[in-house]
N, C-alpha and C positions, 0 to 999 in steps of 0.2 A: 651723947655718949661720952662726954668727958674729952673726945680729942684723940684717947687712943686709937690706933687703927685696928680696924675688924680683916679678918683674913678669911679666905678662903674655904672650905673644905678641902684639902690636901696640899695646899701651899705652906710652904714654909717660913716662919717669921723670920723678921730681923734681928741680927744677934744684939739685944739689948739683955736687960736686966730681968724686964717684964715681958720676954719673948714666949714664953713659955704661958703666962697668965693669961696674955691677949691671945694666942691663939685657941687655945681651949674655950675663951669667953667667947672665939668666932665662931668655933663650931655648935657652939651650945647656940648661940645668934641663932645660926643655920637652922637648926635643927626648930627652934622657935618660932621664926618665921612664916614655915608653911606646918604647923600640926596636922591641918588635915589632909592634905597631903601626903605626907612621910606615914600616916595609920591609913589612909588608900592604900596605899601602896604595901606596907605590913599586912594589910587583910586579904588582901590579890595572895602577895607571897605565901601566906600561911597556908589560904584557900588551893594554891597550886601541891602545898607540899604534903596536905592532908588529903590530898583526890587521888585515884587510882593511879598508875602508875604507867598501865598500859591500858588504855583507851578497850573500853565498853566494846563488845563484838553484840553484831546483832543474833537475835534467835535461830536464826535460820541460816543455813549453810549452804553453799555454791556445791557441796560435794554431795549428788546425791546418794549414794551409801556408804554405810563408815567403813573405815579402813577395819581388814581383821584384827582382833586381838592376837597377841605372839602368843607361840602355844606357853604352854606355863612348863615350867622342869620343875622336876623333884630334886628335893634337897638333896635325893642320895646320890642322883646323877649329876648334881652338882659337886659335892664331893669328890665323887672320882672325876671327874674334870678336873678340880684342882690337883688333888694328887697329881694326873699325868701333866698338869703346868708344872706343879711343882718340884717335879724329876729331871723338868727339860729346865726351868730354870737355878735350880741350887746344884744340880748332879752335874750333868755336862757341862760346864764351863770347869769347874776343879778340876774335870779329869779331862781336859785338856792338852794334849802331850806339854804346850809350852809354859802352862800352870803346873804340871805335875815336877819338868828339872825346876822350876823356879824353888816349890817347897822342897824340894831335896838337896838345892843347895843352900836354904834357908837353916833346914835342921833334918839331914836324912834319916835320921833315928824314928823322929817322932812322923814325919809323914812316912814311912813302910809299915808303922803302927798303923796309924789313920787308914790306911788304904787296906790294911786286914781288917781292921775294924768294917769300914762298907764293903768289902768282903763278903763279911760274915753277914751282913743287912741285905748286902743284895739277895743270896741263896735266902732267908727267911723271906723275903719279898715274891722273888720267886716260884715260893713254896704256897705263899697265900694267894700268889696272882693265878697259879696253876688250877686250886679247888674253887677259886672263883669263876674260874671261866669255865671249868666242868660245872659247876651250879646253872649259869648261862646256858649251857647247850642242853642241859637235863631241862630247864623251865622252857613252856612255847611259849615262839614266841609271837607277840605285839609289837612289833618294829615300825614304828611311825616315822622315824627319822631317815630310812632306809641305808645306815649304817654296816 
């Protein structure tokens, strides 16, 4: 090999001129050395990383009957679901008492506006939450959820 010295994988050479040359020729040495070994071990690695991920279950099951399905919701009672999330999270924390002096010593003007303006949203709300729930008590009912 000429005399120079061969290094490591991960050792560090000595600071010479050709520190840098000779190590990289050691690593390449290395890696030279065992070919069939380092593609064993590349076809292991690959074989693991292309195989499932969570290990195969067998066909058959410990539980003898399956769990029920949740019942399934309509979109429309989904909907008002979120609406009444929606009320308790955007509506009640603003009106607040400690959130309401905050905006008033922010800009009194413009939050006595605001607070007419939902106001005026509430009453329209109100007003639609009222024929909806007379809708509700006119239709029988199918109560599954015993609400």
């Amino acid at each position: 090999m000429g005399g120079k010295p061969v290094h490591q994988l991960g050792e560090q050479p000595a600071d010479d001129d050709n520190a840098d040359k000779d190590f990289t020729a050691g690593v390449g040495l290395l890696a030279l050395t065992r070919p069939g070994r380092t593609a064993a071990i590349l076809a292991e690695v690959s074989r693991d990383l292309t195989g499932p991920v969570i290990p195969q279950q067998e066909p058959r099951s410990e539980i003898s009957e399956p769990a029920p399905a949740p019942p399934t919701v309509a979109r429309q009672l989904v909907a008002l679901e979120r609406a009444a999330d929606a009320l308790r999270t955007r509506v009640y924390a603003p009106l607040a008492p400690a959130a309401v002096r905050a905006a008033l010593t922010a800009d009194a003007g413009a939050a006595r506006q605001y607070l007419e303006e939902l106001s005026g949203e509430v009453e329209r709300i109100s007003e639609r939450l009222a024929a909806a729930q007379r809708t509700a008590a006119a239709e029988p009912s199918n109560d599954v959820t015993g609400r």
